[in-house]
C-alpha positions, 0 to 999 in steps of 0.5 A, a space after each residue: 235619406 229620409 231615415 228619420 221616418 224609419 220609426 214612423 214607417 216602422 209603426 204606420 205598417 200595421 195600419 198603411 194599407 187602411 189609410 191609403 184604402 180612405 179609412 182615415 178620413 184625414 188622409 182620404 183625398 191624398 189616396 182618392 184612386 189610389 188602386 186607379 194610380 197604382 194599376 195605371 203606374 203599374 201598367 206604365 212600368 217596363 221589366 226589369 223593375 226597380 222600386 223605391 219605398 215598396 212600403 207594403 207592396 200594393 204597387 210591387 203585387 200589381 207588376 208583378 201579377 202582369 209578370 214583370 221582374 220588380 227588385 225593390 227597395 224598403 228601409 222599414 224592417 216592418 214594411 219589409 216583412 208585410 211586402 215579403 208575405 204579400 208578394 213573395 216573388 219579387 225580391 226585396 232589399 233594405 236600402 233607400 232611394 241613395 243607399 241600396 244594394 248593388 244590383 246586376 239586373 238592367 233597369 228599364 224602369 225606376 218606379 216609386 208611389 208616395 215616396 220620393 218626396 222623403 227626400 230633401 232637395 239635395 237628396 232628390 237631386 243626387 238620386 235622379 242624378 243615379 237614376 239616369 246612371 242606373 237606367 237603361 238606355 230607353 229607361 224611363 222613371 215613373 212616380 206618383 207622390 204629392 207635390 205644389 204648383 206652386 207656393 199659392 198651392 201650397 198655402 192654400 192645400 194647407 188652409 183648407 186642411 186647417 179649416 177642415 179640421 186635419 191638422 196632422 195633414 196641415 203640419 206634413 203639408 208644412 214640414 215634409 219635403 213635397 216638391 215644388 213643381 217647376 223645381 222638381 221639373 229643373 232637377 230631372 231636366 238637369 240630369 238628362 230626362 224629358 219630363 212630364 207632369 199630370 194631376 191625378 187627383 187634388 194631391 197626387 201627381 203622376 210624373 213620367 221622365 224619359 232618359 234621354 241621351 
């Protein structure tokens, strides 16, 4: 599950917090609002929490300052260690969105930021299909991470990249796994959610999914 971007995660950890604070002017509009997206995710989110790829825990320090219980869920050793420093109070596992410890808590809410498109298609099929086991029965999954319209979408974020001179970004727009939306909207609703979907900025989408019965 996405394991082949532990190393990367692993060496991305020291300097993550700057890339998504726009210091890197190659990724800038990816994070544009990204304290907004996260406050707002945050805000959404009902306790107990479970979140997948904490990286360095900005989204887990802002539930857990409005006092809600957050188990996250880490595979990089090096972002575990930043996210444990940077929020103590939650409790932090190494795992992934299809591997991770067997927690007793009830779930209320499934939150994640800029990660779940790590996940091939099969995978994001088997993990919303575990979401809607793992949730309560008013839970509800919460994400923010890029995603395509459609392919017109697609080829047209990845030109402008080109033209701009952002060439790491055109290939991760090309060789990561972003989602269609009409493809990610099918794999909630086969699983038994009412699913929604707002663009929040010219990369990120904001996707809320109700489980249902």
């Amino acid at each position: 599950m996405g394991m082949e971007f532990v190393d990367l995660f692993n060496q991305w950890a020291s300097s993550y917090d700057d890339t998504v604070a726009g210091k890197d002017p190659e990724y800038r509009e990816v994070f544009d609002g990204y304290e907004e997206m996260l406050e707002r995710l945050a805000k959404l989110s009902l306790s107990p929490v479970l979140e997948f790829g904490v990286g360095t825990a900005n989204l887990t320090r802002k539930m857990v300052d409005q006092n809600k219980v957050v188990l996250g869920v880490e595979p990089s050793s090096e972002m575990r260690r930043i996210a444990k420093v940077k929020c103590p109070e939650a409790a932090i596992y190494e795992g992934n969105f299809l591997e991770y410890p067997m927690l007793q808590s009830p779930i209320r809410s499934i939150v994640s930021s800029f990660a779940f498109h790590h996940l091939t298609s099969s995978e994001k099929k088997a993990a919303i299909v575990d979401f809607h086991q793992r949730l309560e029965e008013d839970g509800q999954v919460i994400f923010i991470d890029t995603l395509f319209k459609d392919k017109d979408h697609k080829s047209m974020l990845i030109k402008e990249a080109e033209q701009a001179g952002f060439l790491n970004l055109a290939q991760d727009l090309q060789e990561e796994y972003y989602p269609y939306l009409e493809e990610i909207k099918e794999m909630f609703v086969e699983a038994g959610f009412e699913v929604s979907f707002e663009q929040i900025n010219k990369y990120a989408w904001l996707i809320q999914a109700e489980k249902g019965e």
